[in-house]
Each structure stands twice: as C-alpha cells, then as structure tokens.
ChimeraX commands (.cxc) that place a marker at each C-alpha (Angstrom):
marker #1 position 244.44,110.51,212.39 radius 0.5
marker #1 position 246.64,110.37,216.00 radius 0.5
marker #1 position 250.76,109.70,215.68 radius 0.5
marker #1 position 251.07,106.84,217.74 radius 0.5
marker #1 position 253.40,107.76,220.50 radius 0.5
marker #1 position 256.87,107.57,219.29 radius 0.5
marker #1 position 258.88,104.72,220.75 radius 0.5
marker #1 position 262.00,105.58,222.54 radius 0.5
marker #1 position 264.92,103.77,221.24 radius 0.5
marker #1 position 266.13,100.62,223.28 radius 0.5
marker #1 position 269.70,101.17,224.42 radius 0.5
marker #1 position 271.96,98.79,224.38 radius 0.5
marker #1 position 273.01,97.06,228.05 radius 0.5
marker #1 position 276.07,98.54,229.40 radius 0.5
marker #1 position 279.27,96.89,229.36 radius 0.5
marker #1 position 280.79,95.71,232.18 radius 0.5
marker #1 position 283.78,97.27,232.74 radius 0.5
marker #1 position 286.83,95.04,231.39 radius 0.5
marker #1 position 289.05,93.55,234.50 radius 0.5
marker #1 position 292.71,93.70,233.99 radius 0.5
marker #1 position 293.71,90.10,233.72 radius 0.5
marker #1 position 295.54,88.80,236.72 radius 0.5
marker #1 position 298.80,88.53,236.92 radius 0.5
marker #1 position 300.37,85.35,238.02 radius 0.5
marker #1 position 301.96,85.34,241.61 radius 0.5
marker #1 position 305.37,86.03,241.67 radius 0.5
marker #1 position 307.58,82.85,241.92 radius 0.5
marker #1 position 310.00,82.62,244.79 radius 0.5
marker #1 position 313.67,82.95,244.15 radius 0.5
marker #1 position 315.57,79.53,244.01 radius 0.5
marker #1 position 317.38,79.18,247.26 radius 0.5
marker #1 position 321.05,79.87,246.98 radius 0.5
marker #1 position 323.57,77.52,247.23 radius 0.5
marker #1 position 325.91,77.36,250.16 radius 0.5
marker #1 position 329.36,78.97,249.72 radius 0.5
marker #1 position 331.69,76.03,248.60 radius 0.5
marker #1 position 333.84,75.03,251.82 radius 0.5
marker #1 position 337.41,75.66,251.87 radius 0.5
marker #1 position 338.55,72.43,253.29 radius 0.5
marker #1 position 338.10,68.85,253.42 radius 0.5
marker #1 position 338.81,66.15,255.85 radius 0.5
marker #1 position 342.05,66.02,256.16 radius 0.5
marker #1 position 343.61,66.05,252.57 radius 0.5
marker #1 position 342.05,61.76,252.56 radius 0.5
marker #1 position 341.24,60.58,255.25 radius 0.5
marker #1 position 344.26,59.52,256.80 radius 0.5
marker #1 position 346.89,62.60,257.30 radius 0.5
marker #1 position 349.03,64.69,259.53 radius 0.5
marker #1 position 349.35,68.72,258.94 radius 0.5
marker #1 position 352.51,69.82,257.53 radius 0.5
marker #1 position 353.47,71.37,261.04 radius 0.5
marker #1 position 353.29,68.31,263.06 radius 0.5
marker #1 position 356.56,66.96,263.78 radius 0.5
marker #1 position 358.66,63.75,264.06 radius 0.5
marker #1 position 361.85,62.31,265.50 radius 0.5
marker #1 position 364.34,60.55,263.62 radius 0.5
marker #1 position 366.80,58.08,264.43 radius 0.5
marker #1 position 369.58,61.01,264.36 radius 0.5
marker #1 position 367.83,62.34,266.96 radius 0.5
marker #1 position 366.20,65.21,265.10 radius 0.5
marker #1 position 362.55,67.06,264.93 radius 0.5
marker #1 position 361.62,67.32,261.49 radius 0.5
marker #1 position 358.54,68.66,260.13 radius 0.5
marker #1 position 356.21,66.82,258.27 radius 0.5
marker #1 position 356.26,68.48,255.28 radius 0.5
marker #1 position 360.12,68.18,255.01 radius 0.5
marker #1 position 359.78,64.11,255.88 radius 0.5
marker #1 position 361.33,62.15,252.98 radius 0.5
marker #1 position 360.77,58.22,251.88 radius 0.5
marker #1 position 363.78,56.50,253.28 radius 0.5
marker #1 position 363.81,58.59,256.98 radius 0.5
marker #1 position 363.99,56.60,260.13 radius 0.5
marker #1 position 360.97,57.90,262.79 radius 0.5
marker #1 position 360.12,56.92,265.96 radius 0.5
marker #1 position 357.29,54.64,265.90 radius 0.5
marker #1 position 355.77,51.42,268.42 radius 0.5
marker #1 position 356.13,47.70,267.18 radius 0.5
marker #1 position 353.77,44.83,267.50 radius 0.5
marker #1 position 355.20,44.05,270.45 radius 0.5
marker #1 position 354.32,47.47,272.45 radius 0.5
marker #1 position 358.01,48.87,272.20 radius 0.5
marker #1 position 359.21,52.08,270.69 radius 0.5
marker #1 position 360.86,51.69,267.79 radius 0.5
marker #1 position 363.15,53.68,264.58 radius 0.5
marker #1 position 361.15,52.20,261.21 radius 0.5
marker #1 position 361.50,53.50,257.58 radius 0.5
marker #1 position 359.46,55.62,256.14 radius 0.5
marker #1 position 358.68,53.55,252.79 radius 0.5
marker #1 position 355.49,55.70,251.06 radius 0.5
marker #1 position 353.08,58.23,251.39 radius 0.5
marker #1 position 349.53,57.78,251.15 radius 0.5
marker #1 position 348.31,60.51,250.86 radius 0.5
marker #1 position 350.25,63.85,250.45 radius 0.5
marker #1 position 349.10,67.15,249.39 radius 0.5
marker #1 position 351.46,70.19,250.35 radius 0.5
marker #1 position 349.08,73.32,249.70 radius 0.5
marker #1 position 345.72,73.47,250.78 radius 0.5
marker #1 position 343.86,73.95,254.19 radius 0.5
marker #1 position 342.37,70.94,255.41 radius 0.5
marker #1 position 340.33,69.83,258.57 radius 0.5
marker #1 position 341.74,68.45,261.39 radius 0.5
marker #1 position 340.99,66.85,264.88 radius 0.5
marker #1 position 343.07,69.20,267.55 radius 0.5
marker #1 position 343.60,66.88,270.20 radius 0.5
marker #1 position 344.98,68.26,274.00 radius 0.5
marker #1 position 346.80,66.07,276.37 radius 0.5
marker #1 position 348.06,66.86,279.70 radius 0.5
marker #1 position 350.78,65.47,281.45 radius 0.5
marker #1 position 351.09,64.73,285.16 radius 0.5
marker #1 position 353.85,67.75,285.39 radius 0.5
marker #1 position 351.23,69.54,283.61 radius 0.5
marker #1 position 352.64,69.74,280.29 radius 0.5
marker #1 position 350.21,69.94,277.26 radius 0.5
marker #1 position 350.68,67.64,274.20 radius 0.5
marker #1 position 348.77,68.45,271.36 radius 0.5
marker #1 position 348.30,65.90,268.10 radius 0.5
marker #1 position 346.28,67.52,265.01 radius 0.5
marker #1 position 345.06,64.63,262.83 radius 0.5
marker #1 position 342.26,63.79,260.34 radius 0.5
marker #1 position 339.17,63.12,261.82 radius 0.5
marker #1 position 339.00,59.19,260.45 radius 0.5
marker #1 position 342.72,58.59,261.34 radius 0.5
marker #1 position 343.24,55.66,263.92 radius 0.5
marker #1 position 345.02,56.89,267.52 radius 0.5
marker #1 position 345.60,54.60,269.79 radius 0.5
marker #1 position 343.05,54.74,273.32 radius 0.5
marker #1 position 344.86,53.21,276.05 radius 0.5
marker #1 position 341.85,51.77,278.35 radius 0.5
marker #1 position 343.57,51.71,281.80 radius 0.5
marker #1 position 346.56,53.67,283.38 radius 0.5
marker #1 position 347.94,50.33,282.83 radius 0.5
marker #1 position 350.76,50.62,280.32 radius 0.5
marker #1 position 351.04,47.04,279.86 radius 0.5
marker #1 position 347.11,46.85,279.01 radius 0.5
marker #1 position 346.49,46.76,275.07 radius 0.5
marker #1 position 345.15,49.54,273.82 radius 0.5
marker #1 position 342.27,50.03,271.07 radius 0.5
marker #1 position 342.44,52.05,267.53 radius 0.5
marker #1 position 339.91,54.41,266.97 radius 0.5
marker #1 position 339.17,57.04,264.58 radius 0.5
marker #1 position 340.56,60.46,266.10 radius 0.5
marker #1 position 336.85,61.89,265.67 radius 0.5
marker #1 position 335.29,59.37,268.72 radius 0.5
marker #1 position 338.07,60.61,271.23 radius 0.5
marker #1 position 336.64,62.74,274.41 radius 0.5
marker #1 position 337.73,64.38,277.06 radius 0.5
marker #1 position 339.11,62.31,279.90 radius 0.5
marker #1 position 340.66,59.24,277.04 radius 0.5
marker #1 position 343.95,58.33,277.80 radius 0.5
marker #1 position 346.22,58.33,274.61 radius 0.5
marker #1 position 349.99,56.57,274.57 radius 0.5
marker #1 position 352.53,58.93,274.54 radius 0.5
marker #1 position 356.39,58.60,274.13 radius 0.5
marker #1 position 359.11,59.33,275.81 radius 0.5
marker #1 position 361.95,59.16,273.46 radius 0.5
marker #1 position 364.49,59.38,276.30 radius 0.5
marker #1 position 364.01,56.23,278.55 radius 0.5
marker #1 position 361.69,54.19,275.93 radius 0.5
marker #1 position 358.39,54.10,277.39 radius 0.5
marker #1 position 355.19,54.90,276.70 radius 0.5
marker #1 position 352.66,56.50,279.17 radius 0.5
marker #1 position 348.94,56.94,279.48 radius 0.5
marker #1 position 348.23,60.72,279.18 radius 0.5
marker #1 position 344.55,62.34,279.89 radius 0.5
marker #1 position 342.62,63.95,277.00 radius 0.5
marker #1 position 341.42,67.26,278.30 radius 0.5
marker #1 position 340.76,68.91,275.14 radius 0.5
marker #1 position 339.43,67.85,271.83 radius 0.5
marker #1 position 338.74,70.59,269.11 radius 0.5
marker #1 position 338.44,71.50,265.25 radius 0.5
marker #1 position 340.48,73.60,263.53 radius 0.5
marker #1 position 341.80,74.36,259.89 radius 0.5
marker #1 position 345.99,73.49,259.01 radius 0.5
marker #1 position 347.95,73.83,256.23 radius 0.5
marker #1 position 349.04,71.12,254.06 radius 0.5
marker #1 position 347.99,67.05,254.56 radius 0.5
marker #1 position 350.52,64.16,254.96 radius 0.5
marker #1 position 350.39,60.04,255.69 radius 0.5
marker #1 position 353.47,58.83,255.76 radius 0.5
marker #1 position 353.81,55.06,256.12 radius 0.5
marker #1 position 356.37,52.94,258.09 radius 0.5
marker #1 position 357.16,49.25,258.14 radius 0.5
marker #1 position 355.92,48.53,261.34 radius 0.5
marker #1 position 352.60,50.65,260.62 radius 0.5
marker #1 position 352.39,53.51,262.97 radius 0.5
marker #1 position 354.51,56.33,264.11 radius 0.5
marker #1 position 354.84,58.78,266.76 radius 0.5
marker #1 position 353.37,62.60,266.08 radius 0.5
marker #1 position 354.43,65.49,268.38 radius 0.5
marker #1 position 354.74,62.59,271.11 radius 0.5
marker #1 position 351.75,61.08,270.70 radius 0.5
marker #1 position 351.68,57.15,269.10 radius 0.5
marker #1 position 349.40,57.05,265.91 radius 0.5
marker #1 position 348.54,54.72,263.30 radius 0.5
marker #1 position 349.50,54.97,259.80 radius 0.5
marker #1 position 346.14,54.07,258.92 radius 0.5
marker #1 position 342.56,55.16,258.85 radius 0.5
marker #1 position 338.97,53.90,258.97 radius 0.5
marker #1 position 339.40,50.27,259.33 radius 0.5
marker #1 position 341.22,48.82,262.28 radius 0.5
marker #1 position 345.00,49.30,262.52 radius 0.5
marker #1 position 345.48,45.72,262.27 radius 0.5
marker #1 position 343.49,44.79,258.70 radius 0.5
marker #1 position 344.43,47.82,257.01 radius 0.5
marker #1 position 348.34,46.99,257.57 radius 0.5
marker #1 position 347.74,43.37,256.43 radius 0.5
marker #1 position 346.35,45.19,253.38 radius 0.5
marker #1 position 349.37,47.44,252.75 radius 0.5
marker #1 position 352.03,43.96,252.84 radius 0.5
marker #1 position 351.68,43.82,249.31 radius 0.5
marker #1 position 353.31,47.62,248.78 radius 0.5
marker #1 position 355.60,47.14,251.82 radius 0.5
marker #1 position 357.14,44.10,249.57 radius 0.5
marker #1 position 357.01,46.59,246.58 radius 0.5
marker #1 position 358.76,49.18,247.60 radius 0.5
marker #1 position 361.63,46.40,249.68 radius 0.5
marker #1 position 362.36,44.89,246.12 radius 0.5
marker #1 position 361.59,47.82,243.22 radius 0.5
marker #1 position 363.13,50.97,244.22 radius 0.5
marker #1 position 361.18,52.65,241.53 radius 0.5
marker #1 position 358.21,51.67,243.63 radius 0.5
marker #1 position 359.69,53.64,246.79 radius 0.5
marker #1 position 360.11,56.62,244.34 radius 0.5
marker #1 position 356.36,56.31,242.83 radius 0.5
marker #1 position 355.52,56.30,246.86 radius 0.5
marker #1 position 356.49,60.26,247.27 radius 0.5
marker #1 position 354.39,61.23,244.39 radius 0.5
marker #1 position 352.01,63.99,245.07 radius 0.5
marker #1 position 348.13,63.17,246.08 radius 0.5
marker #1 position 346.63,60.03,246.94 radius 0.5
marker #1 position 348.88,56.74,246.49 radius 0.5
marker #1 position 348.76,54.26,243.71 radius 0.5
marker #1 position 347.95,51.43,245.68 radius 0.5
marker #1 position 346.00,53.78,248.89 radius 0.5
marker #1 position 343.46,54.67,245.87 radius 0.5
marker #1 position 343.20,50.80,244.54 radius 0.5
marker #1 position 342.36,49.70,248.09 radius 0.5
marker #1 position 339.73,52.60,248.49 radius 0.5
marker #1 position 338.52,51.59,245.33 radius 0.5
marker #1 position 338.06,48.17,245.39 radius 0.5
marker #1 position 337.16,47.82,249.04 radius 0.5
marker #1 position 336.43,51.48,250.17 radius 0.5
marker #1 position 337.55,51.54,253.95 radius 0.5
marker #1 position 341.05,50.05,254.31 radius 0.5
marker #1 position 342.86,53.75,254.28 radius 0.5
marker link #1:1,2 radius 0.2
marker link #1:2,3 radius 0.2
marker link #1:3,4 radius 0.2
marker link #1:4,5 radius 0.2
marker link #1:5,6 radius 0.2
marker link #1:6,7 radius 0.2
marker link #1:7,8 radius 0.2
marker link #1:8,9 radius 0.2
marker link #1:9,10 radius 0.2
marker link #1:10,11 radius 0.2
marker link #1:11,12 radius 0.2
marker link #1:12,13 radius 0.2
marker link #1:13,14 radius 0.2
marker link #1:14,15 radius 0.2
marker link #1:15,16 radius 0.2
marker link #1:16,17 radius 0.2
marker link #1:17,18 radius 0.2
marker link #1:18,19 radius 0.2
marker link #1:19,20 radius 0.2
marker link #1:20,21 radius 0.2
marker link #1:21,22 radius 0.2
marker link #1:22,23 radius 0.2
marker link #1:23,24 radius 0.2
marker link #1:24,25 radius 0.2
marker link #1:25,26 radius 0.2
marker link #1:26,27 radius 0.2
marker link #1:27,28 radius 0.2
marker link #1:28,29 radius 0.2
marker link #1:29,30 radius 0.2
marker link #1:30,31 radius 0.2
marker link #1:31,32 radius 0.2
marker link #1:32,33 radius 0.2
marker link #1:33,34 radius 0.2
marker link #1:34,35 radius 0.2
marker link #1:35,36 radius 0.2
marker link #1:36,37 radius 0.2
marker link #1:37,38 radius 0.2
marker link #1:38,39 radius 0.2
marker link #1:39,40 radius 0.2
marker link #1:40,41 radius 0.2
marker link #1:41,42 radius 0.2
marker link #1:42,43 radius 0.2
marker link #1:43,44 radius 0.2
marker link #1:44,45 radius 0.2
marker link #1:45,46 radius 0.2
marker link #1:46,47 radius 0.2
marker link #1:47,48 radius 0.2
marker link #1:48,49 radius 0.2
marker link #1:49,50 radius 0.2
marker link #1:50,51 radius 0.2
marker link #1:51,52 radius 0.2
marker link #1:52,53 radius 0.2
marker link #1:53,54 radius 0.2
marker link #1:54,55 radius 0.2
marker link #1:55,56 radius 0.2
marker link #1:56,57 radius 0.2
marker link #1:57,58 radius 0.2
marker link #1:58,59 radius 0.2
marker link #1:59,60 radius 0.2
marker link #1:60,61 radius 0.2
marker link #1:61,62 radius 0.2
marker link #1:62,63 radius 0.2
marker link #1:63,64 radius 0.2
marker link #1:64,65 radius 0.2
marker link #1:65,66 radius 0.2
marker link #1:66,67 radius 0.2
marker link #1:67,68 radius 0.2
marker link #1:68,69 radius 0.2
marker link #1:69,70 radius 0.2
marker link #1:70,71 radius 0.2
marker link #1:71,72 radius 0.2
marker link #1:72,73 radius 0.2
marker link #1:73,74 radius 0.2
marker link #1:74,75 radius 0.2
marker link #1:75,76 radius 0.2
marker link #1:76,77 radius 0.2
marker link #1:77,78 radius 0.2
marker link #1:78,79 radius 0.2
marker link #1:79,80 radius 0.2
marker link #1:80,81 radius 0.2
marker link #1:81,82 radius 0.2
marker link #1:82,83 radius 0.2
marker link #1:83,84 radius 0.2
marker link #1:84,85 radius 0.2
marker link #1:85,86 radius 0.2
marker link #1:86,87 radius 0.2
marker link #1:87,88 radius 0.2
marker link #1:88,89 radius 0.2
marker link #1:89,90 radius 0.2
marker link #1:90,91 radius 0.2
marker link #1:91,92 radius 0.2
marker link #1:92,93 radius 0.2
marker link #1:93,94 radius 0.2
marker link #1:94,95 radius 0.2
marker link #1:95,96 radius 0.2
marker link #1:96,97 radius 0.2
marker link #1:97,98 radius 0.2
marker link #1:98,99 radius 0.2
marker link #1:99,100 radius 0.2
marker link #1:100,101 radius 0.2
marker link #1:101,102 radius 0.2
marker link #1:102,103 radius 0.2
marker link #1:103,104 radius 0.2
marker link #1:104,105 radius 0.2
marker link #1:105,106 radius 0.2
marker link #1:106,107 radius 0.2
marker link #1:107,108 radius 0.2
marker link #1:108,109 radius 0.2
marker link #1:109,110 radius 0.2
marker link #1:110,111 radius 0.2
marker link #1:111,112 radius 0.2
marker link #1:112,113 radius 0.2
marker link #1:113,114 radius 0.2
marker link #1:114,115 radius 0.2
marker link #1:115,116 radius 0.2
marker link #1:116,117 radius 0.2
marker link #1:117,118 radius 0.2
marker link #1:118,119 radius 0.2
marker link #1:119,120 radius 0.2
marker link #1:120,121 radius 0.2
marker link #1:121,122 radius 0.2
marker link #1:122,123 radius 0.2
marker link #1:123,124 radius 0.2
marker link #1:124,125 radius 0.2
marker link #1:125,126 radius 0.2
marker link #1:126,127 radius 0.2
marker link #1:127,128 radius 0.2
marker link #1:128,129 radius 0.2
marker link #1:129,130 radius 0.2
marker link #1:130,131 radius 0.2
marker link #1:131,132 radius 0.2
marker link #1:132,133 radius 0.2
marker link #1:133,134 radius 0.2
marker link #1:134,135 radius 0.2
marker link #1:135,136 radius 0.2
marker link #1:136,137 radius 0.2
marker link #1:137,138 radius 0.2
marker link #1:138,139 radius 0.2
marker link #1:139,140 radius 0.2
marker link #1:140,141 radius 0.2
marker link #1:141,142 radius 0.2
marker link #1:142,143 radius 0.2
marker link #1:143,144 radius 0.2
marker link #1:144,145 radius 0.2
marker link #1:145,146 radius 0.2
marker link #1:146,147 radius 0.2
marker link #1:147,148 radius 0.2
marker link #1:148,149 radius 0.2
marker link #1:149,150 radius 0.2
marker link #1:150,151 radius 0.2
marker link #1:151,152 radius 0.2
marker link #1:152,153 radius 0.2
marker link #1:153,154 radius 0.2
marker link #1:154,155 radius 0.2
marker link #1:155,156 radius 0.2
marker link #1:156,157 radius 0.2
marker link #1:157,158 radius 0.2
marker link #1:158,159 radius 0.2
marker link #1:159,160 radius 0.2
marker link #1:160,161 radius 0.2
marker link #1:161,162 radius 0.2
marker link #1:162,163 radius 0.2
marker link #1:163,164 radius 0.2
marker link #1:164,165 radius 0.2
marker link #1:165,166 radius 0.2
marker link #1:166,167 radius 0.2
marker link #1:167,168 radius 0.2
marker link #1:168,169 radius 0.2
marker link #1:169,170 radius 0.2
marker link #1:170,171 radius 0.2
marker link #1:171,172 radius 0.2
marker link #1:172,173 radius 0.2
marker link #1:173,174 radius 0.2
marker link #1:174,175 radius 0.2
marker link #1:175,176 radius 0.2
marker link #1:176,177 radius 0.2
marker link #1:177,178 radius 0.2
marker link #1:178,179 radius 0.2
marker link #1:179,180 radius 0.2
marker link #1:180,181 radius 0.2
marker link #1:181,182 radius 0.2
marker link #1:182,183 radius 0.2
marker link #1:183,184 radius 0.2
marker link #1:184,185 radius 0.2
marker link #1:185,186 radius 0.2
marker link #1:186,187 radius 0.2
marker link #1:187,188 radius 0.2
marker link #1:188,189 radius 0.2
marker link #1:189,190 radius 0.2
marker link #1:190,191 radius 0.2
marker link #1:191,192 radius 0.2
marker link #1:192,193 radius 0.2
marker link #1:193,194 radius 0.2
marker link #1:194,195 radius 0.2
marker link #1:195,196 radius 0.2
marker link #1:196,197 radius 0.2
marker link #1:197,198 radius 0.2
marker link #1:198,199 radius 0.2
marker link #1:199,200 radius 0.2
marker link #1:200,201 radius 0.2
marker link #1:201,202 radius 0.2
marker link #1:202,203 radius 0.2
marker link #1:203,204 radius 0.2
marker link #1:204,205 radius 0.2
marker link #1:205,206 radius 0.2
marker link #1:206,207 radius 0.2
marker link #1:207,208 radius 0.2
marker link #1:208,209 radius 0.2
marker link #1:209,210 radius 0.2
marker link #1:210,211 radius 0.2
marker link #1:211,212 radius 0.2
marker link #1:212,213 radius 0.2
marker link #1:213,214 radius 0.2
marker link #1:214,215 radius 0.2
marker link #1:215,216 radius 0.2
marker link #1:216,217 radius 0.2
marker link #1:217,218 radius 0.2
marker link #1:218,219 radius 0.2
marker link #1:219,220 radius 0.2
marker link #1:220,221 radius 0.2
marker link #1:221,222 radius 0.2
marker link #1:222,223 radius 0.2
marker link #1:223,224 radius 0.2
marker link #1:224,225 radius 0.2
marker link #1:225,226 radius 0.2
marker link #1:226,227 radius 0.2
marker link #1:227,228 radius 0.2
marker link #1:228,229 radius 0.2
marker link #1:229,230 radius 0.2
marker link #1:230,231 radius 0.2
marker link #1:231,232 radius 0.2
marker link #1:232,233 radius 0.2
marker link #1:233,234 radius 0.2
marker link #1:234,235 radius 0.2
marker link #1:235,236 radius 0.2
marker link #1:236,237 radius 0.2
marker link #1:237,238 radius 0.2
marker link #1:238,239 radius 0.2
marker link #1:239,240 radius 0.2
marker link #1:240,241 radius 0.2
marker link #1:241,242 radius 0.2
marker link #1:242,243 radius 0.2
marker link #1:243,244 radius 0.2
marker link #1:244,245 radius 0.2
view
C-alpha cells in the first residue's frame, strides 16, 4: 500500500519581538528659590540710617546711632516753628544690619545738595508751594519725585525753606533708627521729617500720647524706650491696628 505523504510539522507563529517598556518622561526640576534678600525696609517701617545726623540744643551734629533718650534735637512744632524737643523713645532701633532706604536729593538755590536717607513708608513733609507759610502735606518718602519741594532748616536764623527734589534713589545703609520727640518730628541732615510712618503725621502722634505720658511720669518707661528692636508700645499699635507706625 502508498505512505501517505508525510505532513510537515506546523511551526509555531513567531514571537513578536518584546518592546522595552517605556520609560516615563523625565520630570522637570523644581524651580529654585530666590536667594533670600539681605535687607528689609528700613529696619520697620519708620527709621533713619545710623549715619544720618542731628543737631542738638548744644549746638552739636551727632550721629544717629550715638543719639540717646533724653537729647534735645532740632525739630518743627505744631505751629510751623523750629524747635529743641526731647528725645523720649525709640521705635524702632536696630544697630547692625543693612536695611533699605529712600535716598532723597535736594538742591538749594546756591546749589548746595541736601540729601535725607529714610525708610520708604516714613512720612516727610511736601511743601505744596514756594510759599513757606502754606501747610505742607505728610507723605510716605516712597511717593516723593523729582521736582517736590521738601522743608528744610536753617538752624541759624530759624526758618524753614522750600527746597527742589532733583533726585530720588534706592540704596542699602547700615543700621535703622526712629527716634521719637515730644512734638513728633525732627530734623534729619536738614531736612524736617516726621517721627512717624504710614498713617498721617497727625493720627499716629495722637496715638503715641499715651507713651509720651509714660515715659513724662515712669522713668523706667523712658529706659524700656532705648531697648533694642521694635518698641513695646510701636509693636501693640501695629498689632492691634496695623498702620499707626
């Protein structure tokens, strides 16, 4: 009898080749975080660098970093009129740091240049005419621009002038100081200044009777008022109200 033919075997069905599994895009890298900044705004908000300067009632320039509770400074009243008042607190006072301040330029009619550095929120007075009877407004150093006209002292015959802004700058100073008078301002490298900052001159020195009173009856309280960093009483006011200093 025939052999059937012989059936080849069946082979098997290829394999199809294995694919690697995918890997997973790469996630970005978190963004980094900015360098911490060296500085704030002006120690508080309401400061002086420790290389502005003063005059006392002896007739002396004194820095303000060596300015003491009890000193006599030139200052303006309520009434407009230069002025010796007491020193009676700090409120703010930080002597190591560096700290951001306004860099204000003023130029006198003989040309002289007076320069004020100050905290961006602190309260200068903006004479509005050439007027220097007119009353002038408090405004945060920060809104003042070239062409302003800022009081200025002159120690010698007791006046105060209207003097041209003609620069107004940033810069980076040493050390941050708010000393506070009786009669609420007080006169920096020539130029009249509030003691104050970020509400007007005139609530936030109604708000500070209470430690003006303090200080007049406790001398302890005077002491307390040279104390290193923010005030006792500048930090309740911030705290409870948040822009009287």
């Amino acid at each position: 009898p025939s052999t059937p033919p012989s059936t080849p075997p069946s082979t098997p069905p290829s394999t199809p080749p294995s694919t690697p599994p995918s890997t997973p895009p790469s996630s970005p890298p978190p963004p980094s975080s900015p360098p911490p900044s060296s500085s704030s705004d002006g120690g508080g908000s309401s400061c002086f660098p420790g290389e502005a300067t003063l005059r006392t009632a002896e007739g002396r320039q004194v820095k303000m970093s060596e300015l003491r509770v009890g000193d006599q400074v030139l200052a303006r009243n309520g009434d407009g009129k230069l002025v010796y008042s007491t020193v009676y607190a700090f409120l703010d006072r930080k002597p190591t740091g560096q700290f951001d301040f306004v860099r204000v330029t003023a130029q006198q009619q003989d040309g002289t240049a007076l320069v004020l550095e100050v905290s961006p929120r602190h309260r200068v007075f903006r004479q509005l005419s050439s007027d220097a009877d007119a009353e002038p407004a408090d405004v945060d150093a920060a809104e003042l621009r070239t062409g302003h006209l800022l009081q200025v002292a002159d120690a010698a015959d007791g006046s105060i002038v209207a003097v041209p802004v003609v620069a107004v700058e940033q810069v980076l100073r040493q050390g941050a100081y708010a000393p506070v008078t009786m009669v609420g301002t007080v006169v920096v490298d020539q130029v009249v200044a509030s003691c104050y900052a970020m509400a007007s001159h005139a609530a936030a020195h109604a708000a500070f009777a209470p430690l003006r009173l303090a200080t007049e009856l406790l001398p302890t309280a005077a002491s307390a008022s040279e104390q290193i960093g923010l005030n006792w009483y500048a930090e309740l006011l911030l705290n409870t109200f948040g822009s009287l200093y």
